[in-house]
C-alpha positions in Angstrom: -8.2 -15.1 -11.5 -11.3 -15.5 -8.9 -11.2 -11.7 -7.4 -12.0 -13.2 -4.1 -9.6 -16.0 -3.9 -6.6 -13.5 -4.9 -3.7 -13.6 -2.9 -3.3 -10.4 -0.7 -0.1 -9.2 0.8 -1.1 -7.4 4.3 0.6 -5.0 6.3 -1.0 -3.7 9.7 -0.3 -0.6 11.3 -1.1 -0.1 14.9 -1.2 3.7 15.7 -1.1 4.1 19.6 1.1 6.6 21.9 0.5 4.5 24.9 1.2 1.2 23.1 4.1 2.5 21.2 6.3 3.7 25.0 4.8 0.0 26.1 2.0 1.2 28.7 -0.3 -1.5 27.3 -0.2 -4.6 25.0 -1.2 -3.6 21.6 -4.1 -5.7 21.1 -5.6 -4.3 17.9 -2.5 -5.3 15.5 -3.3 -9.0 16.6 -7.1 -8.7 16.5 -6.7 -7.6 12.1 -4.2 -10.2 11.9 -6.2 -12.6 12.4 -9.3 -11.4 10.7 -6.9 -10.7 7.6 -6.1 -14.3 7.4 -9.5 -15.1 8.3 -10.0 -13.6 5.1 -7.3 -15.7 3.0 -5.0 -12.3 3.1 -1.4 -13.1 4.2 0.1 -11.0 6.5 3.8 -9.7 5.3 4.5 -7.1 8.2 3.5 -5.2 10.9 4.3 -2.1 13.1 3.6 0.1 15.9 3.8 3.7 16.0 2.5 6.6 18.4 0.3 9.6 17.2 2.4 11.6 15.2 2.0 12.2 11.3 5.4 11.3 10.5 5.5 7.8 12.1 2.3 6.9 10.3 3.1 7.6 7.0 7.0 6.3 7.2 5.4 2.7 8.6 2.9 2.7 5.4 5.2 3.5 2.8 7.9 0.9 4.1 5.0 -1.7 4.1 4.2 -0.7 0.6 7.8 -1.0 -0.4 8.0 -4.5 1.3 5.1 -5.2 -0.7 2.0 -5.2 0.9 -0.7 -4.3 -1.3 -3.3 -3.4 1.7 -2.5 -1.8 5.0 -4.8 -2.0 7.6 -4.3 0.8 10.6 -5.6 0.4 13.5 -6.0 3.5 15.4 -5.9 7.1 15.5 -9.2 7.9 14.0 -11.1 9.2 16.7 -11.9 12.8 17.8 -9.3 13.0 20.7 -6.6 15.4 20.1 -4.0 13.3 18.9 -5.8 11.4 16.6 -4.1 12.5 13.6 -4.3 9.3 11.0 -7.2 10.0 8.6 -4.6 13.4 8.3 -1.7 11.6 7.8 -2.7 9.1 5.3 -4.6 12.0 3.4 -1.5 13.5 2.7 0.2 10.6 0.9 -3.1 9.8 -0.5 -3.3 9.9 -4.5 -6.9 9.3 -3.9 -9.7 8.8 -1.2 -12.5 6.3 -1.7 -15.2 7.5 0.5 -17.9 4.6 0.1 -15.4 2.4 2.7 -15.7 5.0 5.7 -19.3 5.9 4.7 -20.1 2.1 5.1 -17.6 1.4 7.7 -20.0 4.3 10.0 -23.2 3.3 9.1 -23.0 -0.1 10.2 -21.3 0.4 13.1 -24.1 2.8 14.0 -26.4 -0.4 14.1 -23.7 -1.5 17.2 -23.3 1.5 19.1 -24.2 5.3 18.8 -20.6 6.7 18.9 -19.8 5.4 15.6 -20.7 8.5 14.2 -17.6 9.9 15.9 -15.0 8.2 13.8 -13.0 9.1 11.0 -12.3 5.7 9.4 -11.3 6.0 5.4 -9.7 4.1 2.7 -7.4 5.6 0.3 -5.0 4.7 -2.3 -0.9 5.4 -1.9 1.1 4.2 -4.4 -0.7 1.0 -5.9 -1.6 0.1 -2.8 -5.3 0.4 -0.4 -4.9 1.8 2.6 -8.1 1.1 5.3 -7.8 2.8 8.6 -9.8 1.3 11.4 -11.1 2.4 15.1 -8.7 1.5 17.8 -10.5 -0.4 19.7 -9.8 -4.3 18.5 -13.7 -5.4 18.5 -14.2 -2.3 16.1 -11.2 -2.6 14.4 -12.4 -6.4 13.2 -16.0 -5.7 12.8 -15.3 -2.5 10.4 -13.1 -4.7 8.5 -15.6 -7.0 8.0 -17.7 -4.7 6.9 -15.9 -3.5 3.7 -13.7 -6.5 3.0 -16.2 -8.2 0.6 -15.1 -4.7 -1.9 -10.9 -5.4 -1.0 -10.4 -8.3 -3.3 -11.4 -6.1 -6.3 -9.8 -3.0 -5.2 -6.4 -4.6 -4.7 -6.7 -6.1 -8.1 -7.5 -2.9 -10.0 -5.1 -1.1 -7.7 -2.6 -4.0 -9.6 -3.8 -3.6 -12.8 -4.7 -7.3 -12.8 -7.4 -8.3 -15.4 -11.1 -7.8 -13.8 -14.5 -8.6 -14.9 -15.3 -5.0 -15.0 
């Protein structure tokens, strides 16, 4: 099986207080939607959650058990106060793979200096890969970008699915 033309079951997770009571349209679920499939990745479920450690880790785990072998977050991984995902998913992380947020941050630094300021990671639950990305949907999409050429493999190892390696 071609690595890179694998299906992939998505789930996106959009981690916002103010979106979550309805105070604005959640724009950054949407935004890795459509980059997902941009990607050939089919997207099996979504949800929207405030800031609260809980509430993050209950909407991955119920994606995982519907299947989805990456979740995408979108959200949370800032310095403000409530930002609280890179914590949450650490905890129900068997494992963190720090080459995606090292990456994620150094080319984002190329777009703007405040880059250095987020927490992005990637980490394994279950047999799944978990990727959490900035909040804001241009970031969100462009960090995804930037570490989705290393996903197809991931996922398939994650799967135990025969690789080349």
């Amino acid at each position: 099986m071609n690595q890179n033309r694998m299906e992939i079951s998505v789930g996106v997770i959009t981690v916002s207080d103010r979106a979550s009571r309805g105070e604005y349209d959640d724009l950054g679920g949407p935004a890795l939607k459509k980059a997902a499939e941009g990607h050939g990745w089919k997207v099996i479920g979504d949800a929207l959650v405030p800031d609260e450690k809980r509430e993050i880790q209950r909407a991955i785990r119920e994606l995982i058990v519907r299947g989805c072998q990456l979740v995408l977050t979108t959200g949370g991984t800032g310095v403000a106060l409530r930002d609280v995902t890179p914590e949450a998913v650490r905890e129900i992380a068997l494992r963190e793979l720090p080459g995606f947020g090292e990456i994620m941050r150094m080319e984002s630094m190329k777009i703007t200096q405040n880059a250095i300021l987020s927490r992005g990671l990637a980490v394994v639950v279950d047999k799944a890969l978990v990727v959490c990305l900035p909040g804001k949907p241009s970031g969100a999409v462009e960090c995804l970008g930037f570490v989705a050429g290393a996903i197809p493999h991931c996922v398939a190892v994650l799967q135990e699915a025969p690789t080349s390696c």
